[in-house]
C-alpha atoms as an extended CHARMM CRD file, in Angstrom:
* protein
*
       116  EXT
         1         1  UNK       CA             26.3130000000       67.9550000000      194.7840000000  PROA      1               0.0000000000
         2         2  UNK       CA             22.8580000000       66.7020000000      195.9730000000  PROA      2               0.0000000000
         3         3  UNK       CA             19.9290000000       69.5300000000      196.6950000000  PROA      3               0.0000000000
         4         4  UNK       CA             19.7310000000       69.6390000000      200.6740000000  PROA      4               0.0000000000
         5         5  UNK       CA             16.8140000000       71.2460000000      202.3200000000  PROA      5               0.0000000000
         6         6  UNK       CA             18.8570000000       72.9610000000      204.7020000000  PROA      6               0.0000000000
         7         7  UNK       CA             17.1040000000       74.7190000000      207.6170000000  PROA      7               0.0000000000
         8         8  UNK       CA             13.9050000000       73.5940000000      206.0110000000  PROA      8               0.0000000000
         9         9  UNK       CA             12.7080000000       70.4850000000      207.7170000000  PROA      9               0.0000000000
        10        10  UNK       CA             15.2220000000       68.5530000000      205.4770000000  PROA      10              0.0000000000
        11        11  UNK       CA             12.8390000000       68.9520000000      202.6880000000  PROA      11              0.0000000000
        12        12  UNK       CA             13.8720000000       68.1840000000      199.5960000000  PROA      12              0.0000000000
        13        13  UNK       CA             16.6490000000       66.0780000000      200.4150000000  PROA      13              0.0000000000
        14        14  UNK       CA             17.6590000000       64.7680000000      197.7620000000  PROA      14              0.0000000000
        15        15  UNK       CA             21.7540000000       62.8000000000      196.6230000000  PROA      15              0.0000000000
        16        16  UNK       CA             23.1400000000       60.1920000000      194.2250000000  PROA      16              0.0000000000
        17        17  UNK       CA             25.5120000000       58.4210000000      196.4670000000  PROA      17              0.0000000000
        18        18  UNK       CA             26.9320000000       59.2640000000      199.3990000000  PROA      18              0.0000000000
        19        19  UNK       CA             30.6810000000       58.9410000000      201.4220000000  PROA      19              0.0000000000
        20        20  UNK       CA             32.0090000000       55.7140000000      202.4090000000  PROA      20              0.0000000000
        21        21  UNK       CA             34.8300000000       56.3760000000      205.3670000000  PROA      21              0.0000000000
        22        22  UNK       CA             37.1510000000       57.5760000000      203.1990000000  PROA      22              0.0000000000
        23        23  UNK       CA             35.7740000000       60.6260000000      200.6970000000  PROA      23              0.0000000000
        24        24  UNK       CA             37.5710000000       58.0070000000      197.8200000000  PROA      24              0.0000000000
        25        25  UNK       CA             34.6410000000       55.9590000000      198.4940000000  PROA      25              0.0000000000
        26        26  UNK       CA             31.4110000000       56.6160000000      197.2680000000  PROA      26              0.0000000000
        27        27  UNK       CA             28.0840000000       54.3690000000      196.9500000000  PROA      27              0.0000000000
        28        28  UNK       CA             25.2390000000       54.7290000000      194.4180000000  PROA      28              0.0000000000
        29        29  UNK       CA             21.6080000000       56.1120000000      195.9240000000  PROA      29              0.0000000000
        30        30  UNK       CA             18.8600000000       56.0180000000      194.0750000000  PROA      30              0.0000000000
        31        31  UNK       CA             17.7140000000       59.0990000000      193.1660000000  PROA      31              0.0000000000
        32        32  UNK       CA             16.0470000000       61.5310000000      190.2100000000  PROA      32              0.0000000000
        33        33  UNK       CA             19.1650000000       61.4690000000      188.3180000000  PROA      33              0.0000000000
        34        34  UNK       CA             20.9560000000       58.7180000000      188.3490000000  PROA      34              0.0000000000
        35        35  UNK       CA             24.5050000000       58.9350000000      189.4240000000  PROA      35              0.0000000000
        36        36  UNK       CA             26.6880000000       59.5770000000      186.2380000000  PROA      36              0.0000000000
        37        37  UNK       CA             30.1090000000       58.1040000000      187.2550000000  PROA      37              0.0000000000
        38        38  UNK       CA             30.0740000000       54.4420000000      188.5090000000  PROA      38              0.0000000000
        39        39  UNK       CA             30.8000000000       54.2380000000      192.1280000000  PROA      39              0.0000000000
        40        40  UNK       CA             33.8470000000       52.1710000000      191.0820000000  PROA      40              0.0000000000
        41        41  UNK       CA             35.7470000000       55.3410000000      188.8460000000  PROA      41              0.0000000000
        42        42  UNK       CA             35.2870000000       57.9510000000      191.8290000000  PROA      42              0.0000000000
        43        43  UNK       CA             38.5780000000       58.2000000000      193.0460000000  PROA      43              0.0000000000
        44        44  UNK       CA             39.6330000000       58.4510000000      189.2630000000  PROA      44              0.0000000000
        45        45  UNK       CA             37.4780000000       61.2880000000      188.7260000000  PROA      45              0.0000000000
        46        46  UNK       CA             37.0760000000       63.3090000000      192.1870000000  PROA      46              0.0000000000
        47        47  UNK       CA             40.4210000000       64.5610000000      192.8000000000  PROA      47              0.0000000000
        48        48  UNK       CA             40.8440000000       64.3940000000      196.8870000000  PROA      48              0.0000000000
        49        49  UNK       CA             43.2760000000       67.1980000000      197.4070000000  PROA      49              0.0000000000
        50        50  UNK       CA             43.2190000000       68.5170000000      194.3170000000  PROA      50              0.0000000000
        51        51  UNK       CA             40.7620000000       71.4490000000      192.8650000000  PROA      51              0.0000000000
        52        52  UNK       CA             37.7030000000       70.2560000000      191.2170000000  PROA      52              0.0000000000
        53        53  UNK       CA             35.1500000000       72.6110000000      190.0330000000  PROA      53              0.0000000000
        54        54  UNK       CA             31.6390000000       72.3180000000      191.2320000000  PROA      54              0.0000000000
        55        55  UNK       CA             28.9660000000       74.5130000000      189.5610000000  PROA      55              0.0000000000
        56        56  UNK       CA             24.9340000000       74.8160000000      190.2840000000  PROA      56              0.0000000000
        57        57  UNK       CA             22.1490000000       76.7840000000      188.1260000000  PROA      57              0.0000000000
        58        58  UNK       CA             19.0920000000       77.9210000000      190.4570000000  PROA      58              0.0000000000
        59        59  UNK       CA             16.5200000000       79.3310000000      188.4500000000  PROA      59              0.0000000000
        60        60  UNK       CA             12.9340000000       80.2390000000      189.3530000000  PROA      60              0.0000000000
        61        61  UNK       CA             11.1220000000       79.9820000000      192.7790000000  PROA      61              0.0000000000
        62        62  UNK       CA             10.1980000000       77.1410000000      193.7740000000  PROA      62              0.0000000000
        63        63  UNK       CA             13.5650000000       76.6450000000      192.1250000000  PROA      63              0.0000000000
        64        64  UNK       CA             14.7420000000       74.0490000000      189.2400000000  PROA      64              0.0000000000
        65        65  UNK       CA             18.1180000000       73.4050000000      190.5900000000  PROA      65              0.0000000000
        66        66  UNK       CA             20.7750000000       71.5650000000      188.5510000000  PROA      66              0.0000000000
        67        67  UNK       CA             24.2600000000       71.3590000000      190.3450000000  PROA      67              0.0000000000
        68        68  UNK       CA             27.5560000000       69.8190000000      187.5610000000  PROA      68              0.0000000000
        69        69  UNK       CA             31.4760000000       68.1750000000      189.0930000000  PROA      69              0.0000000000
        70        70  UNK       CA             33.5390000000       68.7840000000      186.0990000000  PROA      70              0.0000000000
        71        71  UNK       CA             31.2240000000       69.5180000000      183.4520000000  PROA      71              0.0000000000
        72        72  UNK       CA             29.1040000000       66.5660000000      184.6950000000  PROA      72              0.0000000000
        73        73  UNK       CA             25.4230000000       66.9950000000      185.9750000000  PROA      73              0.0000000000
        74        74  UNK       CA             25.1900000000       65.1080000000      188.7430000000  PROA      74              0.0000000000
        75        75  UNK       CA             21.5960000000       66.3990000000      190.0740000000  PROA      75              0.0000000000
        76        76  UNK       CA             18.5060000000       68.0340000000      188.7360000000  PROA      76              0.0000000000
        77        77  UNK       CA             15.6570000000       68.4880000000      190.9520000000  PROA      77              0.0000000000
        78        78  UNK       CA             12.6100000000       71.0490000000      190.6360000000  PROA      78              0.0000000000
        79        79  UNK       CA             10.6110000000       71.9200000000      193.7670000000  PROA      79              0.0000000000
        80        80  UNK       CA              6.8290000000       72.0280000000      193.7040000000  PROA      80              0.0000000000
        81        81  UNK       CA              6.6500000000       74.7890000000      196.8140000000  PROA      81              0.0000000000
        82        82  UNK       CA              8.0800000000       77.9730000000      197.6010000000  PROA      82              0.0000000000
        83        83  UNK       CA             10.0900000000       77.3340000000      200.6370000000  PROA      83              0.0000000000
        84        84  UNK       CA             12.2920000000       80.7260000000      200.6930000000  PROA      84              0.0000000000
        85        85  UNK       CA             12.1630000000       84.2600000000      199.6510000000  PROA      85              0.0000000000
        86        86  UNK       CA             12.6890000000       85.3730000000      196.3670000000  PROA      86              0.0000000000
        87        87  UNK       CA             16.0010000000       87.2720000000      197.6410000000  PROA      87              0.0000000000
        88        88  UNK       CA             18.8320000000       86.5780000000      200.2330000000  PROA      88              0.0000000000
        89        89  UNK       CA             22.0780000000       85.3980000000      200.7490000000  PROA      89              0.0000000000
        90        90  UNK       CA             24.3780000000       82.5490000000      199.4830000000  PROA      90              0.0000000000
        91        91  UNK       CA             26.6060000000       80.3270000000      201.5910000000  PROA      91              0.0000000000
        92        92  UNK       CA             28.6880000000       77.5690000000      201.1390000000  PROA      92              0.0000000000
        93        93  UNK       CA             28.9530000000       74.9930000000      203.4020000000  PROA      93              0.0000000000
        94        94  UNK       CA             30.4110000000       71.2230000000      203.6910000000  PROA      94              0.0000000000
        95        95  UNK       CA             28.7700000000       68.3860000000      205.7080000000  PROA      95              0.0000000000
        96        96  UNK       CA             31.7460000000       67.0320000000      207.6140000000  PROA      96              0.0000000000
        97        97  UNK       CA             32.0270000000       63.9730000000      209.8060000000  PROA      97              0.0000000000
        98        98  UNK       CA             35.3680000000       62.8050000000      211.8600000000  PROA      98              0.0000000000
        99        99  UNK       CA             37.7920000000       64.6930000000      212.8780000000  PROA      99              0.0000000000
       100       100  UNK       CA             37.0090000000       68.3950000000      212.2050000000  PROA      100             0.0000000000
       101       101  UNK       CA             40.5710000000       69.6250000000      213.2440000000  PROA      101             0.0000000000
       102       102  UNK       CA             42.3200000000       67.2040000000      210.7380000000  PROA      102             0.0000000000
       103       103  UNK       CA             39.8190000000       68.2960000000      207.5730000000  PROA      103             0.0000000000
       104       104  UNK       CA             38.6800000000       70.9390000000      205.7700000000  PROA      104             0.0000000000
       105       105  UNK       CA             37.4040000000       72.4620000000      202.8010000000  PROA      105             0.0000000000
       106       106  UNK       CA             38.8140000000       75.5830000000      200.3290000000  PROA      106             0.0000000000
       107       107  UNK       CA             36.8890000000       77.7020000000      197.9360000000  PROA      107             0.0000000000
       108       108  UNK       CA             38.3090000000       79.7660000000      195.3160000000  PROA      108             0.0000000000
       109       109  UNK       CA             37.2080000000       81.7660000000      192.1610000000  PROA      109             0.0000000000
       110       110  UNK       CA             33.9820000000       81.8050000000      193.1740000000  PROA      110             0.0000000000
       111       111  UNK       CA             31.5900000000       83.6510000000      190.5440000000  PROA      111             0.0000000000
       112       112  UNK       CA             28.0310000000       84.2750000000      190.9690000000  PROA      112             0.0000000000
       113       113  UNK       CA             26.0570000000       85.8750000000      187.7440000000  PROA      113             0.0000000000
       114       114  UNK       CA             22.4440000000       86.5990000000      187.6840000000  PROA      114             0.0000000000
       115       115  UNK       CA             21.0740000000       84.5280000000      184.9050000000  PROA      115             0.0000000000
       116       116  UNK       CA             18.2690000000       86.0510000000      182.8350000000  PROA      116             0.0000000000
């Protein structure tokens, strides 16, 4: 749930920990908001293979983006530039690593409401 400049140079780029090998495993990175479950309590509170609901506010362009796990904010980050177009689409993707054919990811109840 970190802001990733995707597409655009990598800019921002911006996370509070990031995967160990297993995705049980987190460390702490040091970043705007500091991460708000200790590295220690992840696999308590992300459940792998469960459904967990992830949720993120984009408002304005350049864009204050604020992205929650659970009810939790995990990331808050407003840009100083206009990097995109004030319409498009939305996608969802995941950043993977190992074996792609072994893992995956699943979406459902997906909502998306124009805020005001």
């Amino acid at each position: 749930m970190g802001v990733y400049g995707e597409g655009l140079d990598a800019k921002p780029h911006l996370r509070n920990f990031t995967f160990q090998k297993l995705v049980t495993d987190i460390k702490e990175d040091e970043a705007p908001v500091k991460l708000p479950v200790p590295a220690d309590k992840w696999a308590d509170f992300w459940k792998h293979g469960e459904w967990n609901e992830l949720k993120a506010s984009i408002v304005g362009n350049p864009p204050k983006v604020t992205t929650y796990i659970k009810g939790i904010k995990f990331m808050e980050y407003t840009d100083t530039e206009k990097r995109l177009p004030d319409s498009g689409g939305i996608a969802l993707q995941v950043h993977g690593g190992g074996d792609s054919t072994k893992e995956f990811v699943r979406y459902r109840n997906i909502k998306v409401r124009k805020l005001n």
